[in-house]
Backbone as ProteinMPNN parsed JSONL, in Angstrom:
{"seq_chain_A": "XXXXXXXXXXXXXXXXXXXXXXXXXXXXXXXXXXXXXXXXXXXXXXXXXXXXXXXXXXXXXXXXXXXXXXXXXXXXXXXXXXXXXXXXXXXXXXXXXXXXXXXXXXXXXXXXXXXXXXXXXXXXXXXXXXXXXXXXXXXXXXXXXXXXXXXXXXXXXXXXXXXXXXXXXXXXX", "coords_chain_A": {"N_chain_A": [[292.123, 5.313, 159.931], [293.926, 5.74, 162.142], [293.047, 4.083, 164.098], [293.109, 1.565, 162.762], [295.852, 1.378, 162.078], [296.651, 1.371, 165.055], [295.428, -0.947, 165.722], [296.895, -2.698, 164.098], [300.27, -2.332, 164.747], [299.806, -3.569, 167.642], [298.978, -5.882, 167.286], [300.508, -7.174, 165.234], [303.78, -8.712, 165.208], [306.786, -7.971, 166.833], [308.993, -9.105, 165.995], [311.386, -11.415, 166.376], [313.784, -13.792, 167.312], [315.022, -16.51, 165.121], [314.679, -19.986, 166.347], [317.785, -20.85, 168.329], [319.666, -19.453, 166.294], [322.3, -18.421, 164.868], [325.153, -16.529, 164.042], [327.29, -15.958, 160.906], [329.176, -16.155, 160.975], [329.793, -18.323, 162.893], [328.751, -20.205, 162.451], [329.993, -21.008, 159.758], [332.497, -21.725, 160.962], [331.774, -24.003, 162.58], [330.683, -25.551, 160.565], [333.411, -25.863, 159.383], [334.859, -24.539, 157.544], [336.35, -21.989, 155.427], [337.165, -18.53, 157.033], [336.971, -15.348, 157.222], [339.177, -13.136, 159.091], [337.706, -10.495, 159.727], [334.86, -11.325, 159.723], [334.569, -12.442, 162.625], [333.788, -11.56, 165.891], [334.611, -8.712, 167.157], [336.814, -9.332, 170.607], [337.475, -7.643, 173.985], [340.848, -7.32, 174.925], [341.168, -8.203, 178.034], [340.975, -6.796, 181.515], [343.531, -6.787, 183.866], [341.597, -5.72, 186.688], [338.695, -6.655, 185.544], [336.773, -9.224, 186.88], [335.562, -12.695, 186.419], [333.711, -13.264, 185.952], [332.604, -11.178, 184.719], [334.222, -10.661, 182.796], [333.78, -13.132, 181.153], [331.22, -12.329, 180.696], [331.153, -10.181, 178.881], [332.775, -11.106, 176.695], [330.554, -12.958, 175.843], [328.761, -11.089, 175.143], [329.938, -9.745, 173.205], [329.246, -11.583, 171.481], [326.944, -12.001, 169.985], [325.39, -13.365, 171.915], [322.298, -14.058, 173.698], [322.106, -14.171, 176.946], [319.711, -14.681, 178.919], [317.797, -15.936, 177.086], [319.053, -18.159, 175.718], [320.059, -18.1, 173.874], [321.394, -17.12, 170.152], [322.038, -14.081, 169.093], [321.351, -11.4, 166.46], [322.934, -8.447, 165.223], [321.805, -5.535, 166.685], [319.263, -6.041, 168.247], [317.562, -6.927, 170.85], [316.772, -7.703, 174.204], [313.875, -8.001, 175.713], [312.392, -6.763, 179.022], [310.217, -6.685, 179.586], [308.344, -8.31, 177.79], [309.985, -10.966, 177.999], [311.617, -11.881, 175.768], [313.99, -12.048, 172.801], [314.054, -9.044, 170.579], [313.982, -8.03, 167.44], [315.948, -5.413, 166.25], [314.958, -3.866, 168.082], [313.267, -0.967, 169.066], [311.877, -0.066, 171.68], [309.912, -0.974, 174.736], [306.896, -0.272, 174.562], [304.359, 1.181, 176.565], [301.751, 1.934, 176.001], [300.413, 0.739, 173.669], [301.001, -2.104, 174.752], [302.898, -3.827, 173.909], [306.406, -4.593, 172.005], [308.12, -2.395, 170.193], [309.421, -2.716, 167.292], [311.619, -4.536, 164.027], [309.508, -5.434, 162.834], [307.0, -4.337, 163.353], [307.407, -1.305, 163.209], [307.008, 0.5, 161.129], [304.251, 0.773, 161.223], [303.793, 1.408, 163.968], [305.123, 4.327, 164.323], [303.084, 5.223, 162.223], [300.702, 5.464, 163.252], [301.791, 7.129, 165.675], [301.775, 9.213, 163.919], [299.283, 9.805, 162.807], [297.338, 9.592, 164.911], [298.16, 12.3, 165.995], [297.38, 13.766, 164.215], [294.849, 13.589, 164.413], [291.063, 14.603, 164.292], [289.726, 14.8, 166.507], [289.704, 17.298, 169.47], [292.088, 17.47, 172.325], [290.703, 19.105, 175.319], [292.101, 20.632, 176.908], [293.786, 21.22, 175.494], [295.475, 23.983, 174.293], [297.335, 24.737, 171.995], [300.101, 24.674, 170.803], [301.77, 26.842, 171.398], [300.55, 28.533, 173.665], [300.196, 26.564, 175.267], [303.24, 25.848, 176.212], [303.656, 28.274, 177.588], [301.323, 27.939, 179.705], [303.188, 26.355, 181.602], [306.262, 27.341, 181.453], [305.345, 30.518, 181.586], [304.973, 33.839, 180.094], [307.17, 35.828, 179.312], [309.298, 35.232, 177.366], [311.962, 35.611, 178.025], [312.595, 34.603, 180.177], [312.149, 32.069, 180.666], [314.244, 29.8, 180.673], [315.15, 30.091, 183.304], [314.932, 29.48, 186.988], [311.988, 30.503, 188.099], [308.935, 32.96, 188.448], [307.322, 35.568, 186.795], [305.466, 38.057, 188.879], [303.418, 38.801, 187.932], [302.919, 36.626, 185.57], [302.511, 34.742, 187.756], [299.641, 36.091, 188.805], [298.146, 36.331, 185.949], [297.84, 33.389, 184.608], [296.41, 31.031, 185.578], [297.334, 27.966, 185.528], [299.092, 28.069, 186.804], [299.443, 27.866, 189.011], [298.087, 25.396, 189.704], [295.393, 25.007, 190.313], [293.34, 25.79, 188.713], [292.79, 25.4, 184.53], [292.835, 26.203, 181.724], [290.618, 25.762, 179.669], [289.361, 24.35, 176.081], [286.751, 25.632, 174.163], [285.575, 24.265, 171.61], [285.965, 21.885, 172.2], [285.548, 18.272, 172.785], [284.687, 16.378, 175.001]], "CA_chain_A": [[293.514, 4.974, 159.77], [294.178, 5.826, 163.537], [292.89, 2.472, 164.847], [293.785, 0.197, 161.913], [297.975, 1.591, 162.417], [296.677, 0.748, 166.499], [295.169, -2.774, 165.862], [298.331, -3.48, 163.599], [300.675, -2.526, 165.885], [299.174, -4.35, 168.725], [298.616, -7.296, 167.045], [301.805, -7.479, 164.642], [304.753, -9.467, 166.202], [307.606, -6.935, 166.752], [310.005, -9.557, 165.127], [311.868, -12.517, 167.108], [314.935, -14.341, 166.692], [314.447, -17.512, 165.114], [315.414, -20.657, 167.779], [319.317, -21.603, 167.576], [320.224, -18.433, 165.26], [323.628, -18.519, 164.875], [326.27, -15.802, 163.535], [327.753, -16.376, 159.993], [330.883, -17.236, 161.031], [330.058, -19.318, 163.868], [328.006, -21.437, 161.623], [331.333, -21.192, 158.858], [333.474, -22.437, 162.174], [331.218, -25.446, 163.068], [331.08, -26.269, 159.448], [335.052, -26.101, 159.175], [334.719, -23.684, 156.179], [337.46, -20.888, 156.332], [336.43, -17.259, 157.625], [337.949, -13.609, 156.993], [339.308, -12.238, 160.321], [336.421, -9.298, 159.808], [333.982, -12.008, 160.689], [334.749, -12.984, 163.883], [333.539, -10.576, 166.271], [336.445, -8.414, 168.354], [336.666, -9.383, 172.252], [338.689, -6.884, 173.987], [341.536, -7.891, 175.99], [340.59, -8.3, 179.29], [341.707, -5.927, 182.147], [343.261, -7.867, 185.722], [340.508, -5.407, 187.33], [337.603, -7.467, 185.749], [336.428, -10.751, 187.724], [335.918, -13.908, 185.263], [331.88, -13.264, 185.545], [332.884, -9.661, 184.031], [335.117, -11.208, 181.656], [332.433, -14.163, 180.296], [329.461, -11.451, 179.942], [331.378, -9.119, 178.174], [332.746, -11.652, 175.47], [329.579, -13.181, 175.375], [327.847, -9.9, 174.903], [330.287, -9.164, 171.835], [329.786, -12.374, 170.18], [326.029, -11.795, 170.209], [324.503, -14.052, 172.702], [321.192, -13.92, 174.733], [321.673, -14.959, 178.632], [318.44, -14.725, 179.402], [316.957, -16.372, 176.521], [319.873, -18.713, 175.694], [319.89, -18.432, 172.028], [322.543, -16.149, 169.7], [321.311, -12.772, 168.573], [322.215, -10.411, 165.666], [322.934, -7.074, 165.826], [320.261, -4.655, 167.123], [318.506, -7.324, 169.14], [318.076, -6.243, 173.021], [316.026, -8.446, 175.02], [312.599, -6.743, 176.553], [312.458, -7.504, 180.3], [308.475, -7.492, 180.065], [307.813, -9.31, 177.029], [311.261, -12.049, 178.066], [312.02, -12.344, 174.856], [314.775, -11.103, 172.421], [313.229, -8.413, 169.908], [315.01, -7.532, 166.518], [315.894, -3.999, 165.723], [314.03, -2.933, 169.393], [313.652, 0.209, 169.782], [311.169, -0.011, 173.055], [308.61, -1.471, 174.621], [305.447, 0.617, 174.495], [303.078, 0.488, 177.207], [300.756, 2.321, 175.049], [300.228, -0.318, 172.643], [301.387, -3.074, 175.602], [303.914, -4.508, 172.084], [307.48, -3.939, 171.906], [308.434, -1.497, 168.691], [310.523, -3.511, 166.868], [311.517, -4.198, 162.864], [308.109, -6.014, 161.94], [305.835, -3.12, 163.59], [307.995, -0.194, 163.58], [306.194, 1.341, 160.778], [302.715, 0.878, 161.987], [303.923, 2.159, 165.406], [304.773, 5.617, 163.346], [301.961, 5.817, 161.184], [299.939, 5.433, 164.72], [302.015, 8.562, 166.174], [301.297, 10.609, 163.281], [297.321, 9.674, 162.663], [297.12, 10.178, 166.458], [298.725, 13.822, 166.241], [296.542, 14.7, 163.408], [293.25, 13.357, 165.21], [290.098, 15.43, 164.283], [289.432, 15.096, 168.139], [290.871, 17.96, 169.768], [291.571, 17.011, 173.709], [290.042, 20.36, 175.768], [293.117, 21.383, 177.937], [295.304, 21.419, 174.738], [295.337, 25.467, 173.922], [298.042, 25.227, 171.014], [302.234, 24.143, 171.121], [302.793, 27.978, 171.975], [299.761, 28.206, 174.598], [300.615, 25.163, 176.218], [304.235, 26.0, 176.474], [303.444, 29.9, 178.55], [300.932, 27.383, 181.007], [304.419, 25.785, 182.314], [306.8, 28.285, 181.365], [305.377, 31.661, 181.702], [304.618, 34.228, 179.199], [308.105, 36.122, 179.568], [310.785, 34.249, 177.056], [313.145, 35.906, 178.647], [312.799, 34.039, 182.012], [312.144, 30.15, 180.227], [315.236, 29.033, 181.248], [315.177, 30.884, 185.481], [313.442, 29.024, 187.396], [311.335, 31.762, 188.364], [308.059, 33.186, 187.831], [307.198, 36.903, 187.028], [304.411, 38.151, 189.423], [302.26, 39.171, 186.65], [302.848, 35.946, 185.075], [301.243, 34.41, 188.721], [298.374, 36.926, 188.283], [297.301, 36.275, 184.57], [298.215, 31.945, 184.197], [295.799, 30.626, 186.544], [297.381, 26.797, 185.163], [300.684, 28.157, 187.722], [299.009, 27.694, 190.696], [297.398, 24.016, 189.662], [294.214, 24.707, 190.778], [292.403, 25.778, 187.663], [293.268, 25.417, 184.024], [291.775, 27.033, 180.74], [290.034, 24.653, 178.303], [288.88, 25.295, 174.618], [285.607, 26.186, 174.169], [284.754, 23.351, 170.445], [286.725, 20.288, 172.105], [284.83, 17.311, 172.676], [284.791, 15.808, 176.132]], "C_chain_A": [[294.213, 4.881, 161.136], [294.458, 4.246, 164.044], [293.132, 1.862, 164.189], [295.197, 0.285, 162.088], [297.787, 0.749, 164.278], [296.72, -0.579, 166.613], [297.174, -3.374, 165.703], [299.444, -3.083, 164.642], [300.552, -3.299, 167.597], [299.548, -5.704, 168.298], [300.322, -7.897, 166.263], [303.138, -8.098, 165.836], [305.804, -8.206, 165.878], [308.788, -7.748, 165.629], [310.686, -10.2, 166.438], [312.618, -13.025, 166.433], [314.85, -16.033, 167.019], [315.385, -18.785, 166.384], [316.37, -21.393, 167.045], [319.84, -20.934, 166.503], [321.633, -18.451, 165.978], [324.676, -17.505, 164.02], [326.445, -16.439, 162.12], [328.339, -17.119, 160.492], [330.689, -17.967, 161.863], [329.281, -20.587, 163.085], [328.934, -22.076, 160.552], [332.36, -22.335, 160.342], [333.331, -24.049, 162.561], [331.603, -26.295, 161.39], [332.054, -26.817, 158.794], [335.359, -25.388, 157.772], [335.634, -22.347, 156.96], [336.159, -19.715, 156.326], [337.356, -16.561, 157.877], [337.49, -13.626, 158.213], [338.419, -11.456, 160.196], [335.177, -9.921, 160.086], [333.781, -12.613, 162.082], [334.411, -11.579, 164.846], [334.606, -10.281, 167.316], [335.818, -8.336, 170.031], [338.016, -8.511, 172.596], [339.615, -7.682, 175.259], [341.369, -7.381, 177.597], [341.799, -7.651, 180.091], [341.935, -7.135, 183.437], [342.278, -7.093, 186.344], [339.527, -6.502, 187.151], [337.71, -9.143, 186.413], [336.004, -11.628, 186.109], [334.633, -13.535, 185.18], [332.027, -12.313, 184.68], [333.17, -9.872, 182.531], [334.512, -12.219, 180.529], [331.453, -13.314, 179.757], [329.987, -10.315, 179.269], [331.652, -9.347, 176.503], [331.687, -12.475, 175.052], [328.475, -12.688, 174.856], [328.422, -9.733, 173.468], [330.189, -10.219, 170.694], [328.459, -12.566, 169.847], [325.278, -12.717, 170.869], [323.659, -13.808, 173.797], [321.417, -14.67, 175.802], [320.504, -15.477, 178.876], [317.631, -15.231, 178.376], [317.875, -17.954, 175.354], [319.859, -19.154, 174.4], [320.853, -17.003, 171.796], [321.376, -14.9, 169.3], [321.965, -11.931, 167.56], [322.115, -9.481, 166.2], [321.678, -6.229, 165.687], [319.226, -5.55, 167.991], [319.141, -6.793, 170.398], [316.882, -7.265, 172.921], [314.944, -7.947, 175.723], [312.375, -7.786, 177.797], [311.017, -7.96, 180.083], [307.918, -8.538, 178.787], [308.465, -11.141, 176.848], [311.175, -12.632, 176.583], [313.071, -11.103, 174.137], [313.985, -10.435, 171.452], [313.718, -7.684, 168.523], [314.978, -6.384, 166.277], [314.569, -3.287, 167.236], [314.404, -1.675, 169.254], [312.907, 0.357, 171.311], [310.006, -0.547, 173.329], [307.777, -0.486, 175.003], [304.69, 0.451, 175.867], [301.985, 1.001, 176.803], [299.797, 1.002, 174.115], [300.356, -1.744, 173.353], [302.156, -4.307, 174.217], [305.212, -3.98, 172.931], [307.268, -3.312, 170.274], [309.996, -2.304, 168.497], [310.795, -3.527, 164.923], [310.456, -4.486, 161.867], [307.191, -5.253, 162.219], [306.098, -1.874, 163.444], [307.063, 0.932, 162.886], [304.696, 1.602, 161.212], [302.675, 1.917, 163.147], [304.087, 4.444, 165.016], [303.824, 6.208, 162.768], [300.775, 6.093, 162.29], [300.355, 6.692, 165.334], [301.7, 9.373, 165.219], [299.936, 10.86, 163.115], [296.826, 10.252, 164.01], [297.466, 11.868, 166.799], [297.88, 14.713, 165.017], [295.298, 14.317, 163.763], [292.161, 14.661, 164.83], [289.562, 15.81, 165.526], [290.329, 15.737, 168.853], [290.678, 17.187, 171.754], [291.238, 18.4, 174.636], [290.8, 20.928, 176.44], [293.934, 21.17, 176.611], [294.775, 22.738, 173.604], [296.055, 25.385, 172.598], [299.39, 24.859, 171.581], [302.063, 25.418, 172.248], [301.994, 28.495, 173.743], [300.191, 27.64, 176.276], [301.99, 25.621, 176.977], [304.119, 27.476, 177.838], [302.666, 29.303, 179.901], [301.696, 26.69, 182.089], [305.392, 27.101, 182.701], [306.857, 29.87, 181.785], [305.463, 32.655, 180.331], [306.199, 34.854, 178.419], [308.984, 35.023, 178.726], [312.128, 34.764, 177.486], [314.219, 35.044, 179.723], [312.122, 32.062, 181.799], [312.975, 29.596, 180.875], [315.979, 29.289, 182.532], [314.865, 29.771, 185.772], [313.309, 30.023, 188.214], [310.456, 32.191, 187.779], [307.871, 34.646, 187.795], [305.691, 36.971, 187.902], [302.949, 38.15, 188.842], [301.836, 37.974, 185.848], [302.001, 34.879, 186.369], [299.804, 34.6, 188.501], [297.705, 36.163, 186.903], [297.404, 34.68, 184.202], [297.733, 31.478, 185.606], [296.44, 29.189, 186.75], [298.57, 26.981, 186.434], [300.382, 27.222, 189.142], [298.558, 26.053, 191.176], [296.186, 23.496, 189.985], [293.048, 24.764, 189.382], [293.591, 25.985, 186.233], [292.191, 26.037, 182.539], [291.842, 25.822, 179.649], [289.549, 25.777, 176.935], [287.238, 24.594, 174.697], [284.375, 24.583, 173.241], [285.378, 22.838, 170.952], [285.662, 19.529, 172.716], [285.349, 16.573, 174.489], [285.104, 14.539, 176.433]], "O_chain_A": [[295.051, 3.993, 161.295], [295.453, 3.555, 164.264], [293.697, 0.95, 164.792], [295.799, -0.775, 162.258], [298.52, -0.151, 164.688], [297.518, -1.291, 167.223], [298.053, -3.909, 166.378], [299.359, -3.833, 165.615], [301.444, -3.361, 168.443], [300.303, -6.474, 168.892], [301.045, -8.793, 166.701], [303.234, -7.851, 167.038], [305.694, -7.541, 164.848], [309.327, -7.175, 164.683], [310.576, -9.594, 167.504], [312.552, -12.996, 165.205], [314.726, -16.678, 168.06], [316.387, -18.524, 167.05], [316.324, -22.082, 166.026], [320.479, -21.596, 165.686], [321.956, -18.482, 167.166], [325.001, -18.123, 163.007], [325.807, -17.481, 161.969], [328.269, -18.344, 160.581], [331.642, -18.745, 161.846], [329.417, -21.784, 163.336], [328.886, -23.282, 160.311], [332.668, -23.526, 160.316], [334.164, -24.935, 162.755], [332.397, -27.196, 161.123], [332.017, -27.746, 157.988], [336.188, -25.882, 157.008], [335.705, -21.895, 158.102], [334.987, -19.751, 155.954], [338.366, -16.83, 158.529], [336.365, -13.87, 158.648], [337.779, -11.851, 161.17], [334.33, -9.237, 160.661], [332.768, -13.217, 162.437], [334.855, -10.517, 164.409], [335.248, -11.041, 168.041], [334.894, -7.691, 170.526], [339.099, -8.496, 172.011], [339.208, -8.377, 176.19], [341.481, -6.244, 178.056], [342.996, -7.715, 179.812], [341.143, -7.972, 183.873], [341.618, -7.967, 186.907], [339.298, -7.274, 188.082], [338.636, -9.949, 186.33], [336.161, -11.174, 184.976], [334.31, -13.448, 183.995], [331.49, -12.588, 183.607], [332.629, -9.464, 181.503], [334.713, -12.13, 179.317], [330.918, -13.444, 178.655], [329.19, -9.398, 179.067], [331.298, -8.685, 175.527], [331.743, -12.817, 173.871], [327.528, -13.265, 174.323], [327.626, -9.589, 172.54], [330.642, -10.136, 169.552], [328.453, -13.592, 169.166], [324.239, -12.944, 170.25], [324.152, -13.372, 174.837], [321.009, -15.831, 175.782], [320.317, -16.684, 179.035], [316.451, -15.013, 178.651], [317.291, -18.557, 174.453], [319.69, -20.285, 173.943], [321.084, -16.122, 172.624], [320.147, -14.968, 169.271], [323.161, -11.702, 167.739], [321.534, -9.272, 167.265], [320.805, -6.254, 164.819], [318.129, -5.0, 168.086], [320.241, -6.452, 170.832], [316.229, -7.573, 171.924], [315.368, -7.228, 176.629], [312.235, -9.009, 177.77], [310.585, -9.099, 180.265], [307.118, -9.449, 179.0], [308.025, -12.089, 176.197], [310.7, -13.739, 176.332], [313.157, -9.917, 174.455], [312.977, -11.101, 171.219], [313.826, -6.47, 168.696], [313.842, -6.002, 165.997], [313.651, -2.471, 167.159], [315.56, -1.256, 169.292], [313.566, 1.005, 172.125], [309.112, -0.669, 172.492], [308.141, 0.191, 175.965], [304.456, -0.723, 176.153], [300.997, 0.465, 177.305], [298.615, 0.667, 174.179], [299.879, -2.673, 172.7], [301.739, -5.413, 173.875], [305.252, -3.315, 173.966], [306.463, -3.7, 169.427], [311.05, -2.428, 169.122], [310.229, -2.604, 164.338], [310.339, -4.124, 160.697], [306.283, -5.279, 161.389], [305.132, -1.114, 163.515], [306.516, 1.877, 163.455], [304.219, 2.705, 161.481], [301.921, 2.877, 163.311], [303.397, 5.4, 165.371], [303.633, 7.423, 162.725], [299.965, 6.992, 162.063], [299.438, 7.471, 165.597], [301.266, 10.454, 165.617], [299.442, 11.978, 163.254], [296.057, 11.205, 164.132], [297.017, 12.479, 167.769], [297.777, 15.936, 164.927], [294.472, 15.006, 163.165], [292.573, 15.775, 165.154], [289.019, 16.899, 165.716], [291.459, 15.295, 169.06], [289.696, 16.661, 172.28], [292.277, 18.994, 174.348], [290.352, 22.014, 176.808], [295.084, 20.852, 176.914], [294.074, 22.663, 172.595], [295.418, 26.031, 171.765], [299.619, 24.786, 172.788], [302.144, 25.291, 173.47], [302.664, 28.743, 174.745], [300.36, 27.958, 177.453], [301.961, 25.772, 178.198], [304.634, 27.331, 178.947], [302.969, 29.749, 181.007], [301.224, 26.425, 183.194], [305.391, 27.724, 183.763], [307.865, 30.456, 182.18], [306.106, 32.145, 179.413], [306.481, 34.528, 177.266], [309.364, 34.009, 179.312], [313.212, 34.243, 177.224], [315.409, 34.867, 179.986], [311.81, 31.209, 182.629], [312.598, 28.818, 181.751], [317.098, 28.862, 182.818], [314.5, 28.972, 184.909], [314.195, 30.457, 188.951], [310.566, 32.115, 186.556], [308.266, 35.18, 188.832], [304.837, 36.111, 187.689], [301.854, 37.694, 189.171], [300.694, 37.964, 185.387], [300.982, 34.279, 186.027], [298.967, 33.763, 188.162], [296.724, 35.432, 187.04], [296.867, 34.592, 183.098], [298.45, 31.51, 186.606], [296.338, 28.796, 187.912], [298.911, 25.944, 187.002], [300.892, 26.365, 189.862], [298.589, 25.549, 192.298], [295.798, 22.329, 190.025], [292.155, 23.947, 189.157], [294.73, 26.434, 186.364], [290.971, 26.2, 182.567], [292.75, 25.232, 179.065], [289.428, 26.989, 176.754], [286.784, 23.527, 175.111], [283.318, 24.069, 173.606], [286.34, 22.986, 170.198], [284.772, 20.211, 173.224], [286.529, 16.423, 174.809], [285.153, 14.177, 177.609]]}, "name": "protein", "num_of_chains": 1, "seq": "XXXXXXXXXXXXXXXXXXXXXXXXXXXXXXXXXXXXXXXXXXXXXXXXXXXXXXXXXXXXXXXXXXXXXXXXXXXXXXXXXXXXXXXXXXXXXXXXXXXXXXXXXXXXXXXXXXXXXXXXXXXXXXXXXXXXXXXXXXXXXXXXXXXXXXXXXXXXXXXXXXXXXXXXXXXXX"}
């Protein structure tokens, strides 16, 4: 299940905005068909601080249009610098997966973090959450949030020092 959520994610398109998508209402506007004030999207009145470039990319930002890919966008649509395209419902691009996470993979991309976190393959430097946490931290919850180490906690957490670290014994190499 691991690698079939991986493939699909990989392979699945994150979701793209089709070419020349257009707003309701701007499509009602062209058509000459009326349109409720609540469709029109609100531009705010412009400050004399902003410059006219300021002033263009701000109402062109609110009326959803892509610069950089010179097509309209709905809402939730961001643009991914590395994939140059817009991406619907992005939440990020991955470099895990080298995809963006978007609304056509999202679940895959999930079902991939959880299959992956329940893996039968343990990795050999991963002791346990609470373990793990005392090889940074220190044993002491007192002193988590110091920065500061107790001496003793030097002494007995060899992982402090960065030279050596304690593996588990059944993990797989």
């Amino acid at each position: 299940m691991l690698m079939w959520s991986y493939i699909k994610v990989v392979i699945q398109d994150p979701g793209s905005v089709p070419e020349n998508w257009k707003l309701v209402s701007e499509q009602n506007i062209e058509e000459g068909n009326s349109v409720a004030l609540s469709d029109y999207a609100s531009i705010e009145n412009p400050t004399p601080t902003l410059s006219t470039e300021q002033i263009e990319r701000r109402q062109s930002q609110s009326r959803g249009y892509c610069s950089k890919c010179q097509n309209g966008k709905p809402p939730r649509c961001h643009h991914c610098s590395v994939c140059q395209r817009c991406v619907l419902k992005m939440d990020h691009h991955c470099i895990w997966v080298v995809n963006c996470v978007g609304a056509r993979n999202y679940k895959f991309f999930l079902l991939f973090v959880v299959y992956e976190k329940k893996k039968s393959v343990q990795w050999k430097y991963d002791m346990g959450w609470k373990r793990n946490f005392e090889q940074v931290f220190g044993a002491n919850k007192a002193l988590w949030f110091f920065p500061l180490f107790l001496k003793r906690d030097m002494e007995n957490i060899p992982a402090l020092h960065g030279m050596e670290f304690p593996t588990r014994s059944d993990a797989v190499e």
